[in-house]
C-alpha positions as CSV (number, residue, x, y, z in Angstrom):
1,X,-68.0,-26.8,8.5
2,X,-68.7,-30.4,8.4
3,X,-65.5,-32.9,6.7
4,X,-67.8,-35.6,5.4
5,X,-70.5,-35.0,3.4
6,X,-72.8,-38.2,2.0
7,X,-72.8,-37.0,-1.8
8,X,-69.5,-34.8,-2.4
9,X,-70.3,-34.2,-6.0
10,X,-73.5,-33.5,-5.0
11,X,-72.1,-30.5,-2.0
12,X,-69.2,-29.4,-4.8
13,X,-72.4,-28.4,-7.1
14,X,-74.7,-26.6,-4.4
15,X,-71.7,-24.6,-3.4
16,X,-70.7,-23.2,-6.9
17,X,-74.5,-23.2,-7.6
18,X,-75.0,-21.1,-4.7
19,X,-72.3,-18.9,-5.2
20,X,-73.3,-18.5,-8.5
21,X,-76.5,-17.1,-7.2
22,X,-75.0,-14.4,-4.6
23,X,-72.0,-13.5,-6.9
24,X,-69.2,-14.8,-6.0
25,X,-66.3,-15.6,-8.3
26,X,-65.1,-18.1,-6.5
27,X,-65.2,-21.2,-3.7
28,X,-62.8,-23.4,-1.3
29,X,-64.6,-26.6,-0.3
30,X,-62.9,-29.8,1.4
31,X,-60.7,-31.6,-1.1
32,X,-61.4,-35.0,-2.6
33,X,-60.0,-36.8,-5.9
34,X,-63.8,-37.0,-7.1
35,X,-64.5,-33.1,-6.6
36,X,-61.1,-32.6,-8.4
37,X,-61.7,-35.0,-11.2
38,X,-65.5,-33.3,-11.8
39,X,-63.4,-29.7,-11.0
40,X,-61.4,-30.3,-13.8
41,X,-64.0,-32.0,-16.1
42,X,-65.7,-28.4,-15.8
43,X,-62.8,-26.5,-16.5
44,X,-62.2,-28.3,-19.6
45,X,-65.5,-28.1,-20.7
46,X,-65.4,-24.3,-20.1
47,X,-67.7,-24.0,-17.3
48,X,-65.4,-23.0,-14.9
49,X,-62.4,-20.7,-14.9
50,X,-59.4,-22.9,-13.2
51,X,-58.8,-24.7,-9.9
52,X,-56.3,-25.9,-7.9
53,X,-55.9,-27.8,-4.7
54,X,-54.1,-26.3,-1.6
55,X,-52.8,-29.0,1.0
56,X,-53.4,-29.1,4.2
57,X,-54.0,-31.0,7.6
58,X,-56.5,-33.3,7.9
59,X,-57.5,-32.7,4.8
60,X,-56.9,-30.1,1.8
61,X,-58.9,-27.4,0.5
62,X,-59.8,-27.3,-3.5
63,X,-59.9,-23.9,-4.6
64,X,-62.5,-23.1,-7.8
65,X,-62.1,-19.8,-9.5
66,X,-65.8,-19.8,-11.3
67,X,-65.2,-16.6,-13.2
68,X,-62.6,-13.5,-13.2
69,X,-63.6,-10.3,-11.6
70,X,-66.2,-8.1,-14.0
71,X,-67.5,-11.5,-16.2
72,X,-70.6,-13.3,-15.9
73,X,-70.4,-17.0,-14.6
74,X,-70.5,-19.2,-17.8
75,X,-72.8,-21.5,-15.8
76,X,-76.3,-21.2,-15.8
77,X,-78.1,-24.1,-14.5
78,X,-76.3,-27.2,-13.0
79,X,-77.3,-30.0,-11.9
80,X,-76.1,-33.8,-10.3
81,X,-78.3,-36.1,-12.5
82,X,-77.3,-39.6,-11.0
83,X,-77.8,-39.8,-6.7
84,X,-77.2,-42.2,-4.3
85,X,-80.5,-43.2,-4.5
86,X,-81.2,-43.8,-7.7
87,X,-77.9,-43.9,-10.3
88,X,-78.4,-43.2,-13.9
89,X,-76.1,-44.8,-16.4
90,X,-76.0,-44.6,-20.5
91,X,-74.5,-46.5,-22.7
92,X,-71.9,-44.9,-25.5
93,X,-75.5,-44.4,-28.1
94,X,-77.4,-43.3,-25.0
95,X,-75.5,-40.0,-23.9
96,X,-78.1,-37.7,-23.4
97,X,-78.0,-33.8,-25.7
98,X,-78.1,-30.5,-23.4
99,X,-79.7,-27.9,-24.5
100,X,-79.1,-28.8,-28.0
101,X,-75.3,-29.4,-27.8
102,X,-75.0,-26.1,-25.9
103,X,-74.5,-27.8,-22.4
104,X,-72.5,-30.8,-21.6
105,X,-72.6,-34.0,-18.9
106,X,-69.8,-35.5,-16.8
107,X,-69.8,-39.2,-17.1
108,X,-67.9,-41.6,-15.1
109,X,-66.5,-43.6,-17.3
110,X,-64.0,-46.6,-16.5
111,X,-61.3,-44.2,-18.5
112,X,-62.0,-41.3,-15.7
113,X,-64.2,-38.8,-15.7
114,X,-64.6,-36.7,-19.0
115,X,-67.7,-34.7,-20.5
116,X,-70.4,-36.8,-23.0
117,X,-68.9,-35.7,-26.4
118,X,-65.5,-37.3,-25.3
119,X,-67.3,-40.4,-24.0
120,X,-69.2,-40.2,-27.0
121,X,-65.6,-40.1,-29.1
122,X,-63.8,-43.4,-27.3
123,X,-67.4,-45.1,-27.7
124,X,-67.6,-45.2,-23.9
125,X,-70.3,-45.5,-21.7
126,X,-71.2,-44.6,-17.6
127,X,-72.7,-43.3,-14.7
128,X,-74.1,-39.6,-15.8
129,X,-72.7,-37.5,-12.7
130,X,-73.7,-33.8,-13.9
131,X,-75.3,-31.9,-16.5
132,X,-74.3,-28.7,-17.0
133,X,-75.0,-25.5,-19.5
């Protein structure tokens, strides 16, 4: 297992993505502030169960609970919206809608990371990290 990866938010979402997919209720990837700030932003959202970060040497390990045992994963399609190639920003007016209010987005916002209806609350606006519903 590699230690750097070139879009972390971008390996943090294929991994619960993919063990989404095979059934898994849960994940440990390399730890990061970003992957715990967009961890968290999902768990208050609802998306994901709960997390929490394990040191260690070099580097710590974030541990993501998606569901319990016996439920469904709340998560059915998610997605990183802005890439290193091409970044995708809205203003406070311009947060998009998921699924008609059924999803949510993470936006980096110069308050932190917190999902669109909170941006949308403290009028601010971002970079759109991930959509999720």
């Amino acid at each position: 297992m590699s230690l750097q990866s070139t879009d972390q938010i971008a390996d943090l979402i294929t991994r619960i993505r993919n063990a989404i997919m095979v059934g898994k209720t849960e994940i440990r990837v390399p730890t990061s502030k970003l992957k715990v700030a967009v961890a968290d932003g999902l768990v208050n959202a609802g998306y994901l169960d709960s997390y929490e970060v394990e040191e260690g040497k070099p580097r710590g390990v974030l541990h993501v609970i998606i569901n319990k045992d016996g439920e469904n994963a709340r998560i059915t399609e998610i997605s990183k919206v802005s890439k290193p190639g091409r970044r995708v920003y809205a203003g406070a007016t311009e947060i998009p809608v998921v699924k008609s209010g059924r999803g949510a987005v993470l936006i980096s916002t110069s308050k932190g990371i917190m999902t669109g209806r909170e941006a949308k609350k403290q009028h601010l606006g971002g970079e759109i990290l991930v959509k999720v519903y």
